[in-house]
Backbone as CSV, one residue per row, in Angstrom:
resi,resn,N_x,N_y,N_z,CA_x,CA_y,CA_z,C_x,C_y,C_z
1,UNK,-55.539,-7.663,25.423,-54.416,-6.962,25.976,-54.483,-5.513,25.531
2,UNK,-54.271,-4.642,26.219,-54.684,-3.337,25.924,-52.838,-2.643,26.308
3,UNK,-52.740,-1.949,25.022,-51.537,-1.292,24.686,-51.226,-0.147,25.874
4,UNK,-50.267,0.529,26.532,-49.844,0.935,27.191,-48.884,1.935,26.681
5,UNK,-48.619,3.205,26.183,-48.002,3.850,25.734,-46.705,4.182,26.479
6,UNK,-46.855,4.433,28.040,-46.284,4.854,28.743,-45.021,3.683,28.871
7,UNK,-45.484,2.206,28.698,-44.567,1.240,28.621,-43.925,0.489,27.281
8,UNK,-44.206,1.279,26.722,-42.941,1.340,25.061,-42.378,2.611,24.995
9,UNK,-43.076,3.685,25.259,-42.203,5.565,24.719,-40.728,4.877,26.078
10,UNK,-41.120,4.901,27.149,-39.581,5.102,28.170,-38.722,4.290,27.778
11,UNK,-38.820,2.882,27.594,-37.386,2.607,27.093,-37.253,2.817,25.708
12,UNK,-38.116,2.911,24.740,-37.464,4.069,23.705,-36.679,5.189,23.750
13,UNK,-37.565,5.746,24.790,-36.506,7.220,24.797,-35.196,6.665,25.276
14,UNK,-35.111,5.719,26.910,-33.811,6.154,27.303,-32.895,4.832,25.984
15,UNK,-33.353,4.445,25.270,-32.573,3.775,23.999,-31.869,5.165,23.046
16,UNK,-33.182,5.540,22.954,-32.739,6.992,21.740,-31.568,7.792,22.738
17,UNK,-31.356,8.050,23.917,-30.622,9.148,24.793,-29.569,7.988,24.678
18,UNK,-29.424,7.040,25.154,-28.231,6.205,25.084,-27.335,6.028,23.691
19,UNK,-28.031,5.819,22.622,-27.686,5.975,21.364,-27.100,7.636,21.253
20,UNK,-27.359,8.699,21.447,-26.974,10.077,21.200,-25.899,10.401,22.067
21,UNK,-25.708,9.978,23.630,-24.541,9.910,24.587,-23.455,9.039,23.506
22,UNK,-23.828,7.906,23.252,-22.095,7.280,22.697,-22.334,7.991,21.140
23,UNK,-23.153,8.391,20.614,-22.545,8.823,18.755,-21.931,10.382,19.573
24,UNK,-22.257,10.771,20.733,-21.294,12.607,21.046,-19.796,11.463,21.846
25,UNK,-20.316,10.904,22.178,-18.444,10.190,22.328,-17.881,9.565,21.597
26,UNK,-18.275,8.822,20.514,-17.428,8.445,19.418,-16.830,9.503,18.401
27,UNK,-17.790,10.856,18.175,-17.490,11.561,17.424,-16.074,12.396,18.133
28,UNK,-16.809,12.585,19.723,-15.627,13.578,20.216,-13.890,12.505,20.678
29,UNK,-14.173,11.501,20.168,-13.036,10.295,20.035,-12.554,10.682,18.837
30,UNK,-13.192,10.742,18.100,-12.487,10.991,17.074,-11.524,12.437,16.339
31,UNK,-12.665,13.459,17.180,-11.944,14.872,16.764,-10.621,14.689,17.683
32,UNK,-10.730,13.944,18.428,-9.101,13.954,19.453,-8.068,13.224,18.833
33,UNK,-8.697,12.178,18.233,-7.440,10.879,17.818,-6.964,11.119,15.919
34,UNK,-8.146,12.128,15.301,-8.133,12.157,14.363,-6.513,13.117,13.264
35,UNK,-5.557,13.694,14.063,-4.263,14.313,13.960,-3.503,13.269,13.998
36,UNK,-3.665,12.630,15.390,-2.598,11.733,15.900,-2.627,10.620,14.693
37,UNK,-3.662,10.444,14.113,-4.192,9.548,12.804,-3.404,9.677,11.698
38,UNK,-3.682,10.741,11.395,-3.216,11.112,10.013,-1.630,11.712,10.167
39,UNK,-1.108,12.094,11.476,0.460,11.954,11.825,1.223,10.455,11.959
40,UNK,0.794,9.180,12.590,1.022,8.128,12.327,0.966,7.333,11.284
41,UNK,0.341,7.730,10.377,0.538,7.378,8.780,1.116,7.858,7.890
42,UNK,1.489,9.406,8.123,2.671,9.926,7.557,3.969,9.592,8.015
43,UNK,4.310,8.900,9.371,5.202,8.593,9.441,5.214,7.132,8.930
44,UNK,3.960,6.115,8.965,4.607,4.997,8.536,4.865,5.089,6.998
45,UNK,4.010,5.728,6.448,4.800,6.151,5.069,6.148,6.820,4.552
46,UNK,6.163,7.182,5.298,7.980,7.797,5.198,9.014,6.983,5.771
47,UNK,9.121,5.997,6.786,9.671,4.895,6.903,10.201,3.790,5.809
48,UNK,8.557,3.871,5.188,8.219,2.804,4.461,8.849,2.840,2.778
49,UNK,8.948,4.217,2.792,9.911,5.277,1.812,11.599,4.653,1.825
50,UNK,11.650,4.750,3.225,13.140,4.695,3.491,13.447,3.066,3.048
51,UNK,12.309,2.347,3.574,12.887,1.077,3.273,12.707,0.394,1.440
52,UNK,12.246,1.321,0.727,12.060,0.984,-0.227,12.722,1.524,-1.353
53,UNK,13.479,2.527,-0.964,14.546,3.232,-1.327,15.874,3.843,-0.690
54,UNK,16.394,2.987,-0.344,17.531,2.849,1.016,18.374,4.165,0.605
55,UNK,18.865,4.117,-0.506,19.855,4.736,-0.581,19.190,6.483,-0.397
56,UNK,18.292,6.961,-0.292,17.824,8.031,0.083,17.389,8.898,1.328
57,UNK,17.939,9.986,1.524,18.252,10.652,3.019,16.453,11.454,3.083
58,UNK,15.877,12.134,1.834,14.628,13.079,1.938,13.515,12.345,0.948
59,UNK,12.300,12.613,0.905,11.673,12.800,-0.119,10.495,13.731,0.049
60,UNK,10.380,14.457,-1.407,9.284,15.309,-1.627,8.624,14.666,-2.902
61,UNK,7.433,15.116,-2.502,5.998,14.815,-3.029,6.813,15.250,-4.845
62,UNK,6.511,14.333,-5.915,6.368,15.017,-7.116,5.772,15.969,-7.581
63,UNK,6.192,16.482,-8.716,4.968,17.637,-9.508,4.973,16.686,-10.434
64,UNK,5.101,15.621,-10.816,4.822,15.174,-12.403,3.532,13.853,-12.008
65,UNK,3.930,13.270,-10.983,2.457,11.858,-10.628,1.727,12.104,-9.241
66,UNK,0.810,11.922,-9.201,0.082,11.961,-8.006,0.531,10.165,-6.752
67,UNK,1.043,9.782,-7.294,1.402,8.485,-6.784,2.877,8.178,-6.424
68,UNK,3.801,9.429,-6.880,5.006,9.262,-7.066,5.781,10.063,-5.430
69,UNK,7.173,9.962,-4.777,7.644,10.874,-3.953,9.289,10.465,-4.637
70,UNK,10.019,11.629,-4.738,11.480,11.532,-5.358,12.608,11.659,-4.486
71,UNK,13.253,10.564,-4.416,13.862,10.337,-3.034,15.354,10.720,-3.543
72,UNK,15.829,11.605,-2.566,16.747,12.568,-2.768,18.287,12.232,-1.826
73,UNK,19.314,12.398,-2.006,20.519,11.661,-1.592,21.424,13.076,-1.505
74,UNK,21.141,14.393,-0.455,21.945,15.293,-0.791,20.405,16.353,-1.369
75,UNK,21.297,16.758,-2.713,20.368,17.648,-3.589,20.591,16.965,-4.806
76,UNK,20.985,15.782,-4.682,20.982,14.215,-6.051,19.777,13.505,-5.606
77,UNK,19.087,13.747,-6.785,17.933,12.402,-7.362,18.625,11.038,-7.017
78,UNK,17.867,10.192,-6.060,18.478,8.694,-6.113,17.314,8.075,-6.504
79,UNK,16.088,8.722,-6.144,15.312,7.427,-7.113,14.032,7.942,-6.836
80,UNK,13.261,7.446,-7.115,11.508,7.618,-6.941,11.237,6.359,-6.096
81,UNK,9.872,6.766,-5.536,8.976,5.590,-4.336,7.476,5.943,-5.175
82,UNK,7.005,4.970,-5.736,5.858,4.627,-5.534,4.412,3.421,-5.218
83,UNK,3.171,4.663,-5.140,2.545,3.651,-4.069,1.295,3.247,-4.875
84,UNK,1.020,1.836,-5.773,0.545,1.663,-6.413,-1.065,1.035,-5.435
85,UNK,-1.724,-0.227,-6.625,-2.877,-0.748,-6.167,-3.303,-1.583,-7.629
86,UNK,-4.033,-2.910,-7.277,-4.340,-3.492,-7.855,-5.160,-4.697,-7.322
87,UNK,-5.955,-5.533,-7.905,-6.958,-6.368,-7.561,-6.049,-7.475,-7.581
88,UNK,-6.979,-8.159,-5.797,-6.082,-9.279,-5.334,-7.165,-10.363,-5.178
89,UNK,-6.762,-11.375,-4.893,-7.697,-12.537,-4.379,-8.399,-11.915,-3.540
90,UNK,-8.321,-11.199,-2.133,-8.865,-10.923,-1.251,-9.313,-9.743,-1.467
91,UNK,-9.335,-8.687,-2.177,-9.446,-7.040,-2.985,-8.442,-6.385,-2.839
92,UNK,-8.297,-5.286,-2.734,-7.591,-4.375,-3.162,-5.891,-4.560,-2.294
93,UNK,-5.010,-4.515,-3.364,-3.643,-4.953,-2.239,-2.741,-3.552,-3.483
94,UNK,-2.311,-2.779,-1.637,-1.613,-1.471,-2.035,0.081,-1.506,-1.991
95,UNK,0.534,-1.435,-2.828,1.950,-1.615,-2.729,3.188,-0.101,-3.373
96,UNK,4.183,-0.549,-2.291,5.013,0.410,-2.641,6.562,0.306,-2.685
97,UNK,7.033,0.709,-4.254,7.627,0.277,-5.309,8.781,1.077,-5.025
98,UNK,10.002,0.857,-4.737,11.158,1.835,-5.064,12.226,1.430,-6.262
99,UNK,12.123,2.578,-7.009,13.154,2.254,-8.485,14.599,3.603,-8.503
100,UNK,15.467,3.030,-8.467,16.950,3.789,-7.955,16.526,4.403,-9.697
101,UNK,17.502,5.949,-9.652,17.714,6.977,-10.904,17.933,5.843,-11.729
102,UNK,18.993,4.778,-11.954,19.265,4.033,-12.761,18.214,3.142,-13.633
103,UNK,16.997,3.195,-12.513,16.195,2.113,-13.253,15.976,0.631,-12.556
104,UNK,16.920,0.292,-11.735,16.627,-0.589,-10.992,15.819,-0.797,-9.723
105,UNK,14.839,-1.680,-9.487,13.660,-1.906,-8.523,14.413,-1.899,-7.046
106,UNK,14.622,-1.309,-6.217,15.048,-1.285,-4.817,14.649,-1.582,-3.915
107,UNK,13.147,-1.658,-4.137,12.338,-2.384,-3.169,10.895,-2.387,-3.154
108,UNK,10.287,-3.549,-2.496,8.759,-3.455,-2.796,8.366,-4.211,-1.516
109,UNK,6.922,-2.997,-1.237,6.903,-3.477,0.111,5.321,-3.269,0.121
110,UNK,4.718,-4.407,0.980,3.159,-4.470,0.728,2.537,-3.931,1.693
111,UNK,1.698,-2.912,1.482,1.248,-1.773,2.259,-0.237,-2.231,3.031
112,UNK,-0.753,-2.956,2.471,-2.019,-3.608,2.602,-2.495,-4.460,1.678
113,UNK,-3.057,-5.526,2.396,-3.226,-6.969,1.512,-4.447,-7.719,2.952
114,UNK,-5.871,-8.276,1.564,-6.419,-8.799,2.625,-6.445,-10.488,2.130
115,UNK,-5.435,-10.569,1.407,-5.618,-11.901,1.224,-5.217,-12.792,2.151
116,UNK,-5.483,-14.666,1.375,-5.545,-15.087,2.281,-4.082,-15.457,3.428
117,UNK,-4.250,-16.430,4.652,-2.851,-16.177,5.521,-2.675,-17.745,4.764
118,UNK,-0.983,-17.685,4.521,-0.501,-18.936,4.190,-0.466,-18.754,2.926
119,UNK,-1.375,-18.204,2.021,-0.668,-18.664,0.832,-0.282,-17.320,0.162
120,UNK,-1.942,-16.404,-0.135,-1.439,-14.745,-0.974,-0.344,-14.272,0.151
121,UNK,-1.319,-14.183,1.194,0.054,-13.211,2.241,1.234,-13.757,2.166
122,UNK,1.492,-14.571,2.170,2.966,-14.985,1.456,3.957,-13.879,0.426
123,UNK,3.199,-12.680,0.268,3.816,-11.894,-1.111,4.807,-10.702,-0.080
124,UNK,4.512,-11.286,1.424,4.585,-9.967,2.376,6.027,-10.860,2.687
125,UNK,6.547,-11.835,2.202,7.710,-12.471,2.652,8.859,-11.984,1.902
126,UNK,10.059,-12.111,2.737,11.440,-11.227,1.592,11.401,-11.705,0.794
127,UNK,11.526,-13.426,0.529,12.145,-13.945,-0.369,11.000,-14.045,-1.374
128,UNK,9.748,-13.527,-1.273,9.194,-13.205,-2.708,9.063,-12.088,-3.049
129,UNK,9.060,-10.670,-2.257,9.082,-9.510,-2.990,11.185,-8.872,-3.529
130,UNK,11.978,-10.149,-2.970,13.524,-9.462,-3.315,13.378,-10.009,-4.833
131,UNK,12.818,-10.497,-5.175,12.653,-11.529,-6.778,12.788,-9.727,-7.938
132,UNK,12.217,-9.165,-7.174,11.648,-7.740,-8.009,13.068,-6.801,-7.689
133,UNK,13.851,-6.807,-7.213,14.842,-6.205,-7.482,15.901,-6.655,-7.910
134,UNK,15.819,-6.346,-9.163,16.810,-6.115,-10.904,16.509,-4.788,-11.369
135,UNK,16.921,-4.724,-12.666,16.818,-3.948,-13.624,15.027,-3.796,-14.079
136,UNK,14.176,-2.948,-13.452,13.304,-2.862,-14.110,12.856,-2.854,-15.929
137,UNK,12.051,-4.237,-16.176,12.051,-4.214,-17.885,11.527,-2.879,-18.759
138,UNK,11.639,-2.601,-19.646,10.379,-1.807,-20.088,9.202,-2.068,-20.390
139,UNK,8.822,-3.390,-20.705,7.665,-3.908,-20.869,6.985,-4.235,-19.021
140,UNK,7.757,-4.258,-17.984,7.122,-5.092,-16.996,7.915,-6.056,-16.481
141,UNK,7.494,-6.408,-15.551,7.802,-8.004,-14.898,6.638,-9.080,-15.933
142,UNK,6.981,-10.503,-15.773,6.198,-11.345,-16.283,5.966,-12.441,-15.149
143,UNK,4.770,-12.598,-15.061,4.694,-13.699,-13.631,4.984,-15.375,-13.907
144,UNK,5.899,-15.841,-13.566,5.546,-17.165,-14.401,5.442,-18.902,-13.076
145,UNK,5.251,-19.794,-13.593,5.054,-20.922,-12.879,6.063,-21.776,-12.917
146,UNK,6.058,-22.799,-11.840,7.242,-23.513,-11.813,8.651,-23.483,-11.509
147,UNK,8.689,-22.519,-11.259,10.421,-21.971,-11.024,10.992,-21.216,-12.027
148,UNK,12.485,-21.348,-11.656,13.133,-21.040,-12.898,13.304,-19.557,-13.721
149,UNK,12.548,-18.720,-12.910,12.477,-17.185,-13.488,13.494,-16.494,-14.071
150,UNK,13.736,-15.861,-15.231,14.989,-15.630,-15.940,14.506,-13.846,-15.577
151,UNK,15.259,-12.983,-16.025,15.689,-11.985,-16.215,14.371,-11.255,-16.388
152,UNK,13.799,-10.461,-15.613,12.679,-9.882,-15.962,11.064,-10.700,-15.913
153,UNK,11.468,-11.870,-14.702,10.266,-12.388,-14.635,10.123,-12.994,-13.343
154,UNK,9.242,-13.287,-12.476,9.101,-13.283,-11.287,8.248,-14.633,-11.173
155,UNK,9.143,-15.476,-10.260,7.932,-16.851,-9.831,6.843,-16.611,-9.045
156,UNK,5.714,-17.188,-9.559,4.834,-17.157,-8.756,4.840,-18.150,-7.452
157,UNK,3.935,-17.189,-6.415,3.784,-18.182,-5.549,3.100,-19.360,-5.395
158,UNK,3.340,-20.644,-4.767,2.456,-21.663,-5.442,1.240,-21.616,-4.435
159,UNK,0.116,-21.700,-5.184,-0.847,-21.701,-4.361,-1.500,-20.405,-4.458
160,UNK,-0.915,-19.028,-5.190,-1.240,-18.114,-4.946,-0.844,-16.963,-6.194
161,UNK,-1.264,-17.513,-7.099,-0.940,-17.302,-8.655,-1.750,-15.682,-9.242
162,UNK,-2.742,-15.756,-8.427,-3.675,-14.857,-8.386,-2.865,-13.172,-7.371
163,UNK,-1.898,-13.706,-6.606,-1.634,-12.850,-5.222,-0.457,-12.377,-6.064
164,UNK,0.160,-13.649,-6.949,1.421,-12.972,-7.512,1.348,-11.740,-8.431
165,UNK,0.374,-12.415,-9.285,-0.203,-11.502,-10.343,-0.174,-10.275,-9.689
166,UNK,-1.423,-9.919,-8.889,-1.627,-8.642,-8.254,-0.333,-7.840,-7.914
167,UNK,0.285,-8.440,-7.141,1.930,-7.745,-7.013,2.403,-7.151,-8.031
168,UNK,2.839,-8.031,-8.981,3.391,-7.909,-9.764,2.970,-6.152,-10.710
169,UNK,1.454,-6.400,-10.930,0.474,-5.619,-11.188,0.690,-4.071,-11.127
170,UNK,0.851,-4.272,-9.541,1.163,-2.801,-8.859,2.501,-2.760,-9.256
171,UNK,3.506,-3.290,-8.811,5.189,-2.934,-9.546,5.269,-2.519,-10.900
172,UNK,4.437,-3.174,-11.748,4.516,-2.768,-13.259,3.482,-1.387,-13.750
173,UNK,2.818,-1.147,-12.203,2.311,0.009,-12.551,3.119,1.163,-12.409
174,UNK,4.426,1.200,-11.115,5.285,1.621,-10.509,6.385,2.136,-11.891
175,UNK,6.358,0.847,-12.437,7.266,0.778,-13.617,7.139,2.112,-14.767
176,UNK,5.694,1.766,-14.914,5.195,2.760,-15.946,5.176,4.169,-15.843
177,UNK,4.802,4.356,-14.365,5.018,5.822,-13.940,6.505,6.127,-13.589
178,UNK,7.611,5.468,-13.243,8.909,5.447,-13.527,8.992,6.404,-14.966
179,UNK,8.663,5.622,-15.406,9.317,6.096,-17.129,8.692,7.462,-17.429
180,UNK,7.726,7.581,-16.725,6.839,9.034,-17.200,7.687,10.313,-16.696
181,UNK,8.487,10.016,-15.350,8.944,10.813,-14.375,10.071,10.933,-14.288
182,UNK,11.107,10.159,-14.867,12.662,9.895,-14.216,13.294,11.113,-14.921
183,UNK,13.747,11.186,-14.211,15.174,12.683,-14.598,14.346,13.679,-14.610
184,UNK,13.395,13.916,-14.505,13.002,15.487,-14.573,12.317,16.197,-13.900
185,UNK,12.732,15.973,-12.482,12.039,16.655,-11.051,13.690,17.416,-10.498
């Protein structure tokens, strides 16, 4: 069998020209959609603000945490929002923490989670992230089993002990940068 150049270079090339037509339209997809991108995520983040710190009308970015926004009621401090991260069953699950001036947890809301459906994702349900609004401890939340959670400690989910943890994780990271920041923005 004797090789033929002319019948491998052409559909190479029109492969290579087909490949270079869609990477100039994916790219020019993207210089178009790429605003509208990063405007739709600033708004779901500022929503996501609102719902995690109700009692607040504004928020601006901190000067004291890179993770922190200080949610404002007027030209009154009502509380801080922040947007933590921590290792999940499934990897990385981003959460965001609202703690009123007082100190108490206002809300926690899961920003991204790839765990699994049915049991971790379960952490995306009210009735396991309302567990977290009390009085933030100073030590943390404590995750525990079986029921029964007293004052500063949060049931785990069953089946998903690993998903609770992680939650928890990010809130008590929320916690910590709380204390670094409160009253003085």
């Amino acid at each position: 069998m004797k090789f033929n150049a002319k019948e491998v270079l052409k559909p190479t090339l029109i492969l290579v020209l087909i490949c270079l037509v869609m990477t100039a339209f994916l790219a020019g997809t993207n210089l178009l959609t790429k605003d509208a991108i990063v405007a739709q995520q600033a708004k779901v983040a500022e929503e996501s603000r609102k719902v995690a710190l109700p009692t607040a009308d504004s928020f601006d970015k901190s000067t004291k945490s890179d993770i922190c926004y200080v949610g404002k009621k007027g030209s009154d401090i009502a509380g801080y929002v922040f947007t933590t991260e921590a290792g999940s069953y499934g990897g990385k699950i981003q959460v965001m923490t609202g703690i009123d001036k007082d100190g108490k947890v206002t809300g926690v809301i899961l920003l991204s989670t790839s765990d699994t459906p049915g049991l971790g994702l379960n952490a995306k349900k009210e009735s396991f992230r309302k567990q977290y609004q009390q009085k933030a401890p100073d030590n943390g939340f404590e995750v525990v089993k079986g029921g029964g959670a007293k004052e500063g400690q949060i049931n785990a989910m069953t089946g998903a002990t690993i998903s609770s943890k992680a939650v928890t994780t990010a809130v008590n990271e929320a916690i910590k940068e709380y204390q670094k920041v409160k009253g003085g923005e």
